[in-house]
C-alpha positions as CSV (number, residue, x, y, z in Angstrom):
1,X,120.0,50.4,156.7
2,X,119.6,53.5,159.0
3,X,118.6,52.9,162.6
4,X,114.9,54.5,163.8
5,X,117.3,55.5,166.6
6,X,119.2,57.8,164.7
7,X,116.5,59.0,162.3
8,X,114.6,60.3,166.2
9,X,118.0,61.1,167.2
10,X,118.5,64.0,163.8
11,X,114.8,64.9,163.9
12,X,114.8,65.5,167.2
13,X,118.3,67.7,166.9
14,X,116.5,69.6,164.3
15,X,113.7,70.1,166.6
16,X,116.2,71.2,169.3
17,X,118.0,73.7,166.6
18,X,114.7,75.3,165.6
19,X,114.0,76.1,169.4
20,X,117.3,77.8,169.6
21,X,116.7,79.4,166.6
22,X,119.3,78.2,165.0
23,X,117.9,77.9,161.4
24,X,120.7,76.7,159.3
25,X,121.9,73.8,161.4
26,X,118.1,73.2,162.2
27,X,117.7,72.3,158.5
28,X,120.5,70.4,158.1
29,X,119.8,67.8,160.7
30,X,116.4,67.9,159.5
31,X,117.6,66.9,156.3
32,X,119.5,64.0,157.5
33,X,116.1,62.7,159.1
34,X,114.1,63.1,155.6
35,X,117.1,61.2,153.9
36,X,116.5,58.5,156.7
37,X,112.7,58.3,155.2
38,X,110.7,60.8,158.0
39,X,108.5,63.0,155.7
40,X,107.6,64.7,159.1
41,X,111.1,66.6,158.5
42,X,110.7,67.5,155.2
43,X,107.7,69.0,156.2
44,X,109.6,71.0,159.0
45,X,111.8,72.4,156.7
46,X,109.1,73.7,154.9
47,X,108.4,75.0,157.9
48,X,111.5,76.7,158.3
49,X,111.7,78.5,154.4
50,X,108.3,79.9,155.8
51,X,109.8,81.4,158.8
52,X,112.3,83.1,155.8
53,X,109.8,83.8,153.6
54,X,108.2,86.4,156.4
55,X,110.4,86.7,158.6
56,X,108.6,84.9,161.3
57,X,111.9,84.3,164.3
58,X,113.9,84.4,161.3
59,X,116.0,86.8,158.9
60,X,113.7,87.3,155.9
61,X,115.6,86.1,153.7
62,X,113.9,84.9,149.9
63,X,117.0,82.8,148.9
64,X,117.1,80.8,151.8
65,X,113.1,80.5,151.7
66,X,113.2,79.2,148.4
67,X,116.6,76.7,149.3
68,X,114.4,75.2,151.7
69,X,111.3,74.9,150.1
70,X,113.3,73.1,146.9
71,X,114.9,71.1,149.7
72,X,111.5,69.7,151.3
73,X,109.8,69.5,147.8
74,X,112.6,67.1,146.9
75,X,111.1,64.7,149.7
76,X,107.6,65.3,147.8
77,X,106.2,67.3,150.4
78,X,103.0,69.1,148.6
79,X,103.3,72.5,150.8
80,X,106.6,72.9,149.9
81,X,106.0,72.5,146.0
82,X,103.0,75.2,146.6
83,X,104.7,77.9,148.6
84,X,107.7,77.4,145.7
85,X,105.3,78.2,142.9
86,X,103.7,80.8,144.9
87,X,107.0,82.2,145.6
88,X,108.6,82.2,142.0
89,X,105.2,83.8,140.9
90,X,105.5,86.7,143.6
91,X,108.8,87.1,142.1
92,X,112.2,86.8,144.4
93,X,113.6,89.6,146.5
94,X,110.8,91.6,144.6
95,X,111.9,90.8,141.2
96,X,109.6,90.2,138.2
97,X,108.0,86.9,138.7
98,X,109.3,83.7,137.1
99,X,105.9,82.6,135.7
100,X,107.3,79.2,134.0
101,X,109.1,77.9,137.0
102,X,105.8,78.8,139.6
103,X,103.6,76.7,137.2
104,X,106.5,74.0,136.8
105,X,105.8,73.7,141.0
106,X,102.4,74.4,141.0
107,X,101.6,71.8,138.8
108,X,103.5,69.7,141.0
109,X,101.4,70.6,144.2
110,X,98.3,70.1,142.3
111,X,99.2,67.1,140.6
112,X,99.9,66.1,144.9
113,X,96.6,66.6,145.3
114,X,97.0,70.4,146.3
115,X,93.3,72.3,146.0
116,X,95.2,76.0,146.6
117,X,97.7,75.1,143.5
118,X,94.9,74.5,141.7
119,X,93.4,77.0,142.0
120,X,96.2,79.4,141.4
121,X,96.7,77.5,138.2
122,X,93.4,78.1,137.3
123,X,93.9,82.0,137.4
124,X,97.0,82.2,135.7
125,X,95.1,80.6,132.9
126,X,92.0,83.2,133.5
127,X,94.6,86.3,133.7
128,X,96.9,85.2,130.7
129,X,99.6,84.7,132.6
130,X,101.5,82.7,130.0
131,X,101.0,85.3,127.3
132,X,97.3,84.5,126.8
133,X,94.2,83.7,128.5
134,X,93.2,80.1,128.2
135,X,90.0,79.5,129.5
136,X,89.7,75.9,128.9
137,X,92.6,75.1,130.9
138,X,91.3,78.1,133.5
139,X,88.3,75.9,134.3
140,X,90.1,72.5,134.5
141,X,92.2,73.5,137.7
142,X,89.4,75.9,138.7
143,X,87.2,72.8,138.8
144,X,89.8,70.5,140.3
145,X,90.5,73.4,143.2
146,X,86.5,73.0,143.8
147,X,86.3,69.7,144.0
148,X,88.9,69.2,146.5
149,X,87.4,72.2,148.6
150,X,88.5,75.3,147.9
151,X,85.6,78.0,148.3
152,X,87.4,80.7,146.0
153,X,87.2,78.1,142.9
154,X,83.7,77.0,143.6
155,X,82.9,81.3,143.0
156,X,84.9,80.6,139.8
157,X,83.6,77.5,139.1
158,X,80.2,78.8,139.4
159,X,80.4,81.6,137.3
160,X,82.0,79.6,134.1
161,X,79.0,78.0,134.3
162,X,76.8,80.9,135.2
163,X,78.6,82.7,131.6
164,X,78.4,79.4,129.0
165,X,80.7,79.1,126.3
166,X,84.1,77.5,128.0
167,X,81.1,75.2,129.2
168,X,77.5,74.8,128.6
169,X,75.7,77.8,130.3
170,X,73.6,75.7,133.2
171,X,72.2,77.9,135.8
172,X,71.7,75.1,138.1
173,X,75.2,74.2,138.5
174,X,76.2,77.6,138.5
175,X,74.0,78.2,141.4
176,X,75.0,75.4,143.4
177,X,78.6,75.9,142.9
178,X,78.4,79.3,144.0
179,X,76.2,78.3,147.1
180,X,78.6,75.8,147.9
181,X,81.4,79.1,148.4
182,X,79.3,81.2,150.2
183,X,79.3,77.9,152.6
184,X,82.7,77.3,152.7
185,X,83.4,80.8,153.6
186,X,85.0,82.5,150.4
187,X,85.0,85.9,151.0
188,X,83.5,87.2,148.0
189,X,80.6,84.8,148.2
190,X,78.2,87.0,149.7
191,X,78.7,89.6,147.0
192,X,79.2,87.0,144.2
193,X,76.0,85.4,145.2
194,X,73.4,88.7,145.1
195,X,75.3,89.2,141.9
196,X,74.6,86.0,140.3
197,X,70.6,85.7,141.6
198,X,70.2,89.1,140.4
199,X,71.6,88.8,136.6
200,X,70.3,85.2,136.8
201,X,66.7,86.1,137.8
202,X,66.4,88.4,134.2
203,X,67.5,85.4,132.4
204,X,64.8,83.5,133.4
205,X,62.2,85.9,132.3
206,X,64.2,86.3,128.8
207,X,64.5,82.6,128.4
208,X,68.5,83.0,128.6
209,X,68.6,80.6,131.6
210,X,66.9,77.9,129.2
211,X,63.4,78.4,130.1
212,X,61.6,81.0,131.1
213,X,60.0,80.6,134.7
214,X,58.7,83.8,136.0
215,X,58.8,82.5,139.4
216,X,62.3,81.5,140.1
217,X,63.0,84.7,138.7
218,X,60.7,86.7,141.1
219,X,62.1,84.3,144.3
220,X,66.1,85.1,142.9
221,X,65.5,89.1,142.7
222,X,63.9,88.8,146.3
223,X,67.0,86.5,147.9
224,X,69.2,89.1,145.9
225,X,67.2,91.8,147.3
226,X,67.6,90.5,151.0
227,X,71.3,89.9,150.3
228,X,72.1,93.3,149.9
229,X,71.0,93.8,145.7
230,X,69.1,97.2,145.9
231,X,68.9,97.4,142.5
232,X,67.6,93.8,141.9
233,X,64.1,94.4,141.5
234,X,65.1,97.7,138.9
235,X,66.8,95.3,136.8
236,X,63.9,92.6,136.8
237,X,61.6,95.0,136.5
238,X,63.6,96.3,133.3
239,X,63.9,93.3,131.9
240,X,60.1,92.7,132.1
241,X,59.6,96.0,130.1
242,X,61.9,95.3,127.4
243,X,59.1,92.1,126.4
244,X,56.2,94.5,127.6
245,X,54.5,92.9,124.4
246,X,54.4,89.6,126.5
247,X,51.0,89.0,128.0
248,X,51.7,89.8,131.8
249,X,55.0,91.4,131.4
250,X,53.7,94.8,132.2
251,X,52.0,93.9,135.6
252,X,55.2,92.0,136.4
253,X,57.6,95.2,135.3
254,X,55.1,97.7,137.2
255,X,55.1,95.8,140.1
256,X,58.9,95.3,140.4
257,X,59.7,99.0,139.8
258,X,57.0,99.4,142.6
259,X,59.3,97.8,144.7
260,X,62.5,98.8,144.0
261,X,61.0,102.8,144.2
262,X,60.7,101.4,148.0
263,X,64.9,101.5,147.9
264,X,64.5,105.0,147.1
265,X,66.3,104.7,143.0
266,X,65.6,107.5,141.6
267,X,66.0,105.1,138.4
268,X,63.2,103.2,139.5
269,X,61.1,106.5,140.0
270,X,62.0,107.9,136.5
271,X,60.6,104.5,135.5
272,X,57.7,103.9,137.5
273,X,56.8,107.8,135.9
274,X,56.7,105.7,132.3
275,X,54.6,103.1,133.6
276,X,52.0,106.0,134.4
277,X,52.9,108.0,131.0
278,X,52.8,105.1,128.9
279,X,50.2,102.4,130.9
280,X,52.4,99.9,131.1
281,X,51.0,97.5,133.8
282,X,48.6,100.0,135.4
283,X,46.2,102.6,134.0
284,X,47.9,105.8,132.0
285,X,48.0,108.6,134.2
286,X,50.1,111.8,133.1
287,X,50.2,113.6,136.3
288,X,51.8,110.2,137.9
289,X,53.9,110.2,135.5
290,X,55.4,113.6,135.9
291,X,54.8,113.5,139.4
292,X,57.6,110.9,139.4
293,X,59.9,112.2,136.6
294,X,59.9,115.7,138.9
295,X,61.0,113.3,142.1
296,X,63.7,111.6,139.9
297,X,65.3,114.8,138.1
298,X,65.3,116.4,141.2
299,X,67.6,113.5,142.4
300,X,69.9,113.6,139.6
301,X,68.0,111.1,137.3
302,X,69.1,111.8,133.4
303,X,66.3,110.1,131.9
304,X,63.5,111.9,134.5
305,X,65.3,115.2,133.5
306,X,64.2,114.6,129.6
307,X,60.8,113.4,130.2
308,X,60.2,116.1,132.5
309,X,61.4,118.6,130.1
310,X,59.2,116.8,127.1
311,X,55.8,117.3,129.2
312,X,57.2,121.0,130.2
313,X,57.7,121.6,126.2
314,X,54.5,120.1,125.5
315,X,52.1,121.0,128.6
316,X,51.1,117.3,129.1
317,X,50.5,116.9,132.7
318,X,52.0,119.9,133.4
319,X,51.9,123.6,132.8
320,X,53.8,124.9,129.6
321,X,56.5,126.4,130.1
322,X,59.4,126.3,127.4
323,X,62.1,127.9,129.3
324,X,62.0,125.1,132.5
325,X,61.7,123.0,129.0
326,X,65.1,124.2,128.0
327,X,66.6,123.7,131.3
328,X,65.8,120.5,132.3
329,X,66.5,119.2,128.8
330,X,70.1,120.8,129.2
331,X,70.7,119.4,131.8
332,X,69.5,115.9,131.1
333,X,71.9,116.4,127.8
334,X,75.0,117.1,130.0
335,X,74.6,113.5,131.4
336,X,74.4,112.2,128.5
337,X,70.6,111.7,127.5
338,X,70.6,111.3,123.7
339,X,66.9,112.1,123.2
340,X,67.4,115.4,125.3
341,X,70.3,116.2,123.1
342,X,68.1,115.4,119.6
343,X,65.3,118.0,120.8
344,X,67.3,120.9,121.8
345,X,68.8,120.6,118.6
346,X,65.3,120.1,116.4
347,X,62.9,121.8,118.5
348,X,64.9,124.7,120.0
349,X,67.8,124.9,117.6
350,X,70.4,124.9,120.6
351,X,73.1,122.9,120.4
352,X,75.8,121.6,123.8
C-alpha cells in the first residue's frame, strides 16, 4: 500500500512542475498522485488540459487538452468528462465536431451530477444534433440542468412548459421556471421574461392559458410593459378585438391600444383610428378615426395608409378626393396591404 508520504510527495512535485511551467512532467507526477487515490490531482490535471485548451501559460495545443482531460476523467473527475464532451462537440483542432463521442462524455458528467452537461445535452436534443430533434429527451436533461441550478435550463425549462405538447402547457410552471432564471442571472432572462408575460398575458384573455382571467392578463402586459415590451399593450389590446363580441372586450381593447399609442406605435394609432371608425369600446367618431389613420400613414403604417385612402375614396370624415385616394392606397399596396391591393384593382382598375 502506498505511503501518504509519497502520494504529498508526487502531488506536491506536480504542484512544483506546474509553477515552473513545466506541463508535461507536471502531469505526470500528478498522475502518479491520482493512482495513489488523491482526486485533488486528477482535478489538477484537468486543470492543466484547460491551460491547453486556451492557451492559458501553455502551448494551445487540442491533443494534449483532450490527453489530459481523458486522463483526469479516468479518475471520475466530472469537469474533466464535461470539458471532453464540450471539446469533441467544438470539434478538435477546428475539425467537424464528433457529436457521438461529446454525448458519450457528456452523459458521463451529467450522469456525475453535472448541471452544465445537462444542459448541453438538452440542446443537442432541441437542435437535432444526432440527426433529429428529440424533444422529449431535450426536456429531460433541460429539466435535470434546472433542477441542479443552471439558470439557462430554467429559460428552457420554462418555455417547454410555456409551449405544451412535449409537456402539458401550465403557465404557472412556466412562469416560475422562467422567474427562477431571471434570478439566477441567465442572461437572456430579462428578455425571455417580457416575452413570456407578454404572449402569456393574450392567452389569458383567449382562454389558451386554461382560463380566462382578465386580470392577470392586464397585470402581465403591464410587468411586460415595464420590462422593456413596448408592444405589450398592442398585442393585448389586439387580442381583445379579435373577441370584440365578448361583453367588455371592446373597453378592454380601446383602453390597451390607448396605452400603447402612449409608446408612440404607429400600429396602435392605425388601430386606435378603428376603434373611432368602428365604435369599438368608445363612441364612433369618423374624424377620430382618420385623424389617427393620417398620424399612422404618415409614420409608415400599411394598414392606416388603406383606411385613409378608403375615407379619401369615399369622403367619410374627410374631403373627397380620389387622386390622394389612389396614392395612399398605392402605397399601402406596396407594403403589402391586401385590401388596398383588391380596391385599386375593383374600384380604379389599376393594378401593381
Amino acid at each position: 500500500m502506498p505511503s501518504d508520504r509519497m502520494l504529498e510527495y508526487y502531488y506536491a512535485m506536480g504542484q512544483d512542475a506546474v509553477h515552473m511551467e513545466h506541463w508535461d512532467e507536471a502531469v505526470a507526477y500528478f498522475r502518479k498522485a491520482a493512482n495513489m487515490g488523491a482526486m485533488e490531482a486528477a482535478a489538477e490535471i484537468c486543470a492543466v488540459g484547460r491551460r491547453f485548451e486556451t492557451g492559458d501559460g501553455a502551448p494551445q495545443d487540442d491533443e494534449k487538452a483532450r490527453l489530459c482531460y481523458e486522463a483526469s476523467a479516468e479518475y471520475g473527475d466530472r469537469r474533466a468528462s464535461l470539458l471532453l464532451g464540450k471539446l469533441y462537440l467544438r470539434g478538435l483542432k477546428g475539425g467537424r465536431p464528433n457529436v457521438r463521442k461529446a454525448r458519450k462524455h457528456l452523459e458521463r458528467a451529467s450522469d456525475a451530477g453535472s448541471a452544465e452537461a445537462a444542459a448541453c445535452l438538452g440542446r443537442m436534443y432541441d437542435e437535432g444534433a444526432f440527426g433529429r430533434v428529440n424533444p422529449d429527451k431535450a426536456f429531460r436533461y433541460y429539466l435535470l440542468a434546472a433542477q441542479r441550478g443552471w439558470s439557462d435550463a430554467m429559460l428552457m425549462t420554462g418555455l417547454f412548459y410555456a409551449q405544451g405538447g412535449t409537456v402539458p402547457k401550465d403557465l404557472a410552471k412556466a412562469e416560475d421556471w422562467i422567474r427562477q432564471g431571471v434570478a439566477a442571472g441567465a442572461e437572456d432572462g430579462p428578455a425571455t421574461l417580457r416575452t413570456f408575460l407578454s404572449v402569456a398575458a393574450t392567452e389569458y384573455v383567449t382562454g389558451a392559458a386554461g382560463k380566462v382571467d382578465d386580470e392577470k392578463a392586464f397585470a402581465m402586459a403591464e410587468e411586460a410593459e415595464a420590462l422593456g415590451n413596448a408592444e405589450a399593450f398592442l398585442l393585448l389590446g389586439e387580442t381583445y378585438r379579435s373577441r370584440v363580441s365578448r361583453p367588455g372586450h371592446g373597453e378592454r381593447a380601446f383602453q390597451c391600444f390607448l396605452r400603447a399609442d402612449a409608446k408612440g406605435l404607429p400600429r396602435a394609432k392605425a388601430s386606435l383610428g378603428l376603434c373611432w371608425e368602428a365604435g369599438i369600446g368608445t363612441a364612433a367618431d369618423i374624424q377620430k378615426a382618420v385623424a389617427c389613420y393620417r398620424a399612422a400613414a404618415e409614420a409608415g403604417e400599411p394598414f392606416a395608409m388603406a383606411r385613409l385612402g378608403y375615407a379619401y375614396e369615399r369622403g367619410e370624415g374627410i374631403e373627397k378626393d380620389e387622386h390622394l385616394a389612389m396614392q395612399w392606397l398605392i402605397k399601402a399596396a406596396l407594403r403589402g396591404d391586401k385590401g388596398a391591393v383588391h380596391t385599386l384593382r375593383e374600384d380604379y382598375n389599376y393594378t401593381l
